[in-house]
C-alpha positions in Angstrom: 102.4 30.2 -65.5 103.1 33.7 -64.1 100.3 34.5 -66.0 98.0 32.2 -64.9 99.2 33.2 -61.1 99.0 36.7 -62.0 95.8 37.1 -63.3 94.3 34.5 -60.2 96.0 37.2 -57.9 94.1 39.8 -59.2 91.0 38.5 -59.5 91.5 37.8 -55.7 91.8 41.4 -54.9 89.0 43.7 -53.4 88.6 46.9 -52.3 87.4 47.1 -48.3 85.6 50.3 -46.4 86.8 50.6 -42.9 83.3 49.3 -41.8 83.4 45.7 -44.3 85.0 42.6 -43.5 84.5 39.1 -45.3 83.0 36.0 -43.7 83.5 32.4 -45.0 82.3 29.3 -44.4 83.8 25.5 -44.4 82.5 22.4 -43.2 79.8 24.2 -40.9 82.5 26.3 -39.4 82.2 30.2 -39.8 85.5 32.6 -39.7 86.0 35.9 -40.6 89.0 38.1 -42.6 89.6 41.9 -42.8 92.5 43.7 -44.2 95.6 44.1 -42.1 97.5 46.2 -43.7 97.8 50.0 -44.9 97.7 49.4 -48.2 94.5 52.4 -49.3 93.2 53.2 -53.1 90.4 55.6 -52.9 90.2 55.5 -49.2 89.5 51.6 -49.0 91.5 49.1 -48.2 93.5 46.4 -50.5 92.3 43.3 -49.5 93.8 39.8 -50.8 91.4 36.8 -50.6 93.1 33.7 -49.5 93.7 32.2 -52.6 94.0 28.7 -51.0 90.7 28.7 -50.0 88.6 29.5 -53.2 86.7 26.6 -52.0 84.9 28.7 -49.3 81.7 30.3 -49.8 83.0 34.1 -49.0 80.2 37.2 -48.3 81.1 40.4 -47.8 79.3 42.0 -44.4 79.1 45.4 -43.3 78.6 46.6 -39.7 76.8 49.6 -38.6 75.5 50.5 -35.2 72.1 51.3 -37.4 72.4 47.4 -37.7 68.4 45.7 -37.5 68.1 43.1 -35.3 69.3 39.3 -37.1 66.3 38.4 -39.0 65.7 34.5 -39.8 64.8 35.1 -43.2 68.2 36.7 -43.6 70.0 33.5 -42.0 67.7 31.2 -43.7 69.3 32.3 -47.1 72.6 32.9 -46.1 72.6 28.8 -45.4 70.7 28.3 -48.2 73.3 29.5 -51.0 75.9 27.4 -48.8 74.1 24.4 -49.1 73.7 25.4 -53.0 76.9 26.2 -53.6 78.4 22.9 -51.8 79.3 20.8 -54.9 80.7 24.1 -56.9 83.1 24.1 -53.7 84.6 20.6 -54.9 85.0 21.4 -58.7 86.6 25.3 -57.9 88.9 22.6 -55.9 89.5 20.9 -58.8 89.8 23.2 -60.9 92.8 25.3 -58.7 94.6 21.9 -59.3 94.5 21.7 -62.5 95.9 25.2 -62.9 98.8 25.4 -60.6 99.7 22.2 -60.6 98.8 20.0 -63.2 99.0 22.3 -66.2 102.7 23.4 -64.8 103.8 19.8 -64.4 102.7 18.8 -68.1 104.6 22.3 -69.5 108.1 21.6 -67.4 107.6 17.8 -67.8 106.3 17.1 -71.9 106.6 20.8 -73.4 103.4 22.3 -75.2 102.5 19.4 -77.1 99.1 16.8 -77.7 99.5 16.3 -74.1 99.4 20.2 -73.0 96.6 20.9 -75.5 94.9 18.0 -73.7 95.4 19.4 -70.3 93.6 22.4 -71.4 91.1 20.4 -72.7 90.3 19.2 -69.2 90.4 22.6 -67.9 88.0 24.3 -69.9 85.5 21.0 -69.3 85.7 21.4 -65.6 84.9 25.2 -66.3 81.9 24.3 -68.1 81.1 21.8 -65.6 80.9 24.5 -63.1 78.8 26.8 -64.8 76.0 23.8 -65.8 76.3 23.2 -62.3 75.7 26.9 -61.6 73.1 27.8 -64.4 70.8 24.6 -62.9 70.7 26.7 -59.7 70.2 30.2 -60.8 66.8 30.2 -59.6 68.2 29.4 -55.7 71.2 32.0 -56.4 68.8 34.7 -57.0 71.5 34.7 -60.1 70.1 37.0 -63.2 71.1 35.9 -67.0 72.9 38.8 -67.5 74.7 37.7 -64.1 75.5 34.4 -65.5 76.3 35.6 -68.8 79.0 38.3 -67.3 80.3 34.9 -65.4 80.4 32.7 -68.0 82.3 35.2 -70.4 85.1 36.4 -67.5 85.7 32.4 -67.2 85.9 30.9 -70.4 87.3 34.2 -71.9 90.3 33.9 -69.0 90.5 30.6 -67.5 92.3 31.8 -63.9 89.0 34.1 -63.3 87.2 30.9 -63.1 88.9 29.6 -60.1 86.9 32.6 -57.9 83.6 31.7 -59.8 82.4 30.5 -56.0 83.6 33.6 -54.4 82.1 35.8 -57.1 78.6 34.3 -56.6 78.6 34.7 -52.8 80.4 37.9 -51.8 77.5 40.1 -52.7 74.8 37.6 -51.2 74.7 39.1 -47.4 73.7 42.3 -48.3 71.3 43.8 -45.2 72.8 41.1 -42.6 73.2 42.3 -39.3 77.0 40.4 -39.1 77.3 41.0 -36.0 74.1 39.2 -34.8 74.7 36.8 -37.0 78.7 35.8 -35.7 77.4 35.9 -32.3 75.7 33.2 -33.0 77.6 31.0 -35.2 81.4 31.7 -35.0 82.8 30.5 -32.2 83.4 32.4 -28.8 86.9 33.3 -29.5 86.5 34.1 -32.9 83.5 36.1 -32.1 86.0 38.0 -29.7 88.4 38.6 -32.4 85.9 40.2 -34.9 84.8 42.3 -31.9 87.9 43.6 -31.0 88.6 44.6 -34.8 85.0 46.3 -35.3 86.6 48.0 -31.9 89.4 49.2 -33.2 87.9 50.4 -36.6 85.4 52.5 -33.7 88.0 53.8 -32.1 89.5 55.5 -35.1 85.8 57.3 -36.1 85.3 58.3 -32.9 88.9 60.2 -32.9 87.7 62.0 -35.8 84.5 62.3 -35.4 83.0 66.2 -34.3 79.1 65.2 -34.4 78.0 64.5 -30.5 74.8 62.6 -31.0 77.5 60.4 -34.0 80.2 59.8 -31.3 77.8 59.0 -28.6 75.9 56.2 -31.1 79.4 54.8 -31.7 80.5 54.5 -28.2 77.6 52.8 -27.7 78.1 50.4 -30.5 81.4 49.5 -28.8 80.1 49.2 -25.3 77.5 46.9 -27.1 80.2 44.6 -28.4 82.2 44.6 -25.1 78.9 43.0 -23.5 78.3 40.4 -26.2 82.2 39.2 -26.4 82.3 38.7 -22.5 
């Protein structure tokens, strides 16, 4: 068991530049994470994933005051792997339960007999169910075979990886989104106000270091730009 929480926890773990965050999405409502801590390897920040949520599809932003303006195209597929992803959201679900607390229960409860090997049984079909699932949508994922293939192998090959299999698909899919533009207008006030208070504070550190004029001048600019659109 410490094994299967081990490996889950790691598999959660990310590396954040000072200028990433992650946004997820769950039941139409759009929220944001970012690392809080000090915790630096190569000059990026630990970040944890929430690993009760593997449900939510997760994308990994980056904000630049070079940002382009929000195109539709951009927002279009954003949605669109959301909506494609929706039922892979209920059998990542499934499969967290059958991990931590189904496959513990049997083990504490009936030992590593028939019953345990049956238990795995079940886990490895939901697995597989998950990557039919995924496979029959590669086309919408934009999701290469080799992608697939590197999927498939990290979760059958180790069972916990699978449980991220959602999160895995979507972090890199909002590549070139303006994520500002695009929580202005679909997080909610206050958490819009919250992300631009972070950004804020990230700008506030560059601009203490930075030397370049025309540099510090384009991020104060970027931060009196967020004041406006959090007001």
């Amino acid at each position: 068991m410490l094994g299967i929480i081990g490996f889950y926890l790691y598999d959660s773990m990310m590396l954040l530049r000072y200028d990433e965050v992650v946004f997820s999405e769950s039941f139409g409502k759009w929220t944001f994470a970012h690392p809080d801590n000090n915790l630096r390897v190569r000059h990026k920040a630990l970040f944890l994933l929430n690993p009760l949520t593997p449900f939510k599809p997760t994308f990994r932003v980056a904000w630049s005051p070079n940002d382009s303006p929000l195109a539709e195209e951009s927002t279009n597929e954003l949605l669109k792997v959301v909506s494609l992803t929706r039922p892979l959201s209920i059998i990542v679900m499934l499969l967290l339960a059958e991990m931590v607390l189904v496959v513990p229960a049997v083990i504490f409860t009936r030992g590593t007999g028939p019953l345990f090997l049956g238990t795995l049984l079940a886990v490895y079909l939901t697995i597989l169910l998950a990557l039919g699932l995924v496979y029959a949508n590669r086309a919408g994922l934009a999701l290469s075979n080799k992608r697939f293939a590197g999927l498939a192998f990290d979760s059958l090959a180790c069972p916990p990886f699978a449980i991220n299999m959602l999160r895995k698909i979507t972090l890199p899919k909002a590549a070139g989104l303006n994520p500002v533009a695009y929580a202005h207008h679909h997080f909610t006030k206050e958490c819009f106000a919250d992300l631009a208070s972070k950004i804020k504070e990230r700008l506030n550190e560059e601009m203490d270091y930075e030397e370049d004029t025309e540099q510090s001048n384009a991020l104060k600019a970027y931060h009196d730009h967020l004041t406006e659109l959090a007001k």
